[in-house]
C-alpha positions as a printed NumPy array, in Angstrom:
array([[149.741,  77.31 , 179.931],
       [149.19 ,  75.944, 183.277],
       [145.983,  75.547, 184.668],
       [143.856,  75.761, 181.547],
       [142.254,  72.758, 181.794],
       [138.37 ,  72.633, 181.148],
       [137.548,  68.82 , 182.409],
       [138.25 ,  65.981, 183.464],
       [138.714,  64.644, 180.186],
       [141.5  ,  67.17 , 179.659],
       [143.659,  65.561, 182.123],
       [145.441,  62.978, 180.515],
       [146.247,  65.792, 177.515],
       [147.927,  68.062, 179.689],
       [149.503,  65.459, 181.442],
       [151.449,  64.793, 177.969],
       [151.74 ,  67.804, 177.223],
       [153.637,  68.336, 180.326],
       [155.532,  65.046, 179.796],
       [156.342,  66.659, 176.213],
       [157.415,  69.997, 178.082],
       [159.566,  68.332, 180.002],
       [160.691,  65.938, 177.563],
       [160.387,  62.572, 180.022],
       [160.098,  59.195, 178.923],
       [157.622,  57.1  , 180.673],
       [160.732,  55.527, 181.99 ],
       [161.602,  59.033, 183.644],
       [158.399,  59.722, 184.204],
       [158.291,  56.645, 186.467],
       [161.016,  56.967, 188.258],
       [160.048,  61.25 , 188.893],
       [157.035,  59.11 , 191.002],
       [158.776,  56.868, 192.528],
       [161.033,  59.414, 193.822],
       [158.015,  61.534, 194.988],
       [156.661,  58.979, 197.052],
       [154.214,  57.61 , 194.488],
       [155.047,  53.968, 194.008],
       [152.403,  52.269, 191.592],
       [151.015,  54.811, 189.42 ],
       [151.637,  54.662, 185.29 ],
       [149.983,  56.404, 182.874],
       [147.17 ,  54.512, 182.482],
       [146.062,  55.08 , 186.27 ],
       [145.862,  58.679, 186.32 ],
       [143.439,  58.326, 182.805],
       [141.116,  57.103, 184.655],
       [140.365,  59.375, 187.829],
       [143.348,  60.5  , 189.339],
       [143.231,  60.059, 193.512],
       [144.335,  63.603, 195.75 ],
       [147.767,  61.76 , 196.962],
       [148.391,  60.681, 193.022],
       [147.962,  64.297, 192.022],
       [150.406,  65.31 , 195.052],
       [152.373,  62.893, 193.568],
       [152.383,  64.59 , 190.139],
       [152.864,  68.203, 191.458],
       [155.785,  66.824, 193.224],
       [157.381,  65.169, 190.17 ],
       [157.04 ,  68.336, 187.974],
       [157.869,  70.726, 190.891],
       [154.812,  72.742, 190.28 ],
       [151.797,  73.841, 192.99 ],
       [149.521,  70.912, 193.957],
       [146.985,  73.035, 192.917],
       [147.989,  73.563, 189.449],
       [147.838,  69.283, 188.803],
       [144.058,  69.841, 191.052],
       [142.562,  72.43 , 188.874],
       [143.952,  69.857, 185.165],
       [142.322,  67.567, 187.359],
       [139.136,  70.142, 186.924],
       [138.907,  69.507, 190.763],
       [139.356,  73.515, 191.457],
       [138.161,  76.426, 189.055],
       [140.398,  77.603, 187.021],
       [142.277,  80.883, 187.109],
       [143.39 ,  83.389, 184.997],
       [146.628,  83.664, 183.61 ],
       [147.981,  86.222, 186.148],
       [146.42 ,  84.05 , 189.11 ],
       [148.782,  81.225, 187.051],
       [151.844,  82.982, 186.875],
       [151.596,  84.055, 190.544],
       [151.296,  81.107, 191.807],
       [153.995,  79.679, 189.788],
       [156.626,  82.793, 191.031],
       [155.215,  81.869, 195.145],
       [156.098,  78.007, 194.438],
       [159.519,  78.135, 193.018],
       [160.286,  80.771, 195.617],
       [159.195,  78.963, 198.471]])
């Protein structure tokens, strides 16, 4: 699920995982960046210690809240499943 992301350490994990999801290539994952106005970030980059506009970047590229990608980032606390899904029905509507 979304947002169930402990630490830091986590992040790269459920960055695959939502690679996986999605079933991108690092080739499509690329170019989702690109086209979200990210233009030098790989892999590699966001292992390290993803910066706030490379996690816009990300939220923009899967379509999901910004504060979904912040809280894998264990940057916010995490919420609850409900909290998730909410947040998740309020993005794709807006």
């Amino acid at each position: 699920m979304l947002g169930m992301i402990l630490n830091t350490t986590d992040f790269p994990e459920w960055l695959q995982i939502e690679l996986d999801k999605r079933d991108w290539s690092q080739a499509t994952w690329h170019m989702r960046l690109v086209s979200a106005g990210q233009w030098s970030i790989s892999c590699s980059i966001v292992k390290t210690y993803p910066q706030p506009d490379t996690l816009q970047a990300i939220a923009r590229a899967f379509k999901i809240p910004v504060e979904t990608v912040y809280r894998a980032a264990g940057l916010l606390p995490q919420e609850n499943e409900a909290e998730t899904f909410e947040a998740e029905i309020v993005h794709k509507y807006n």
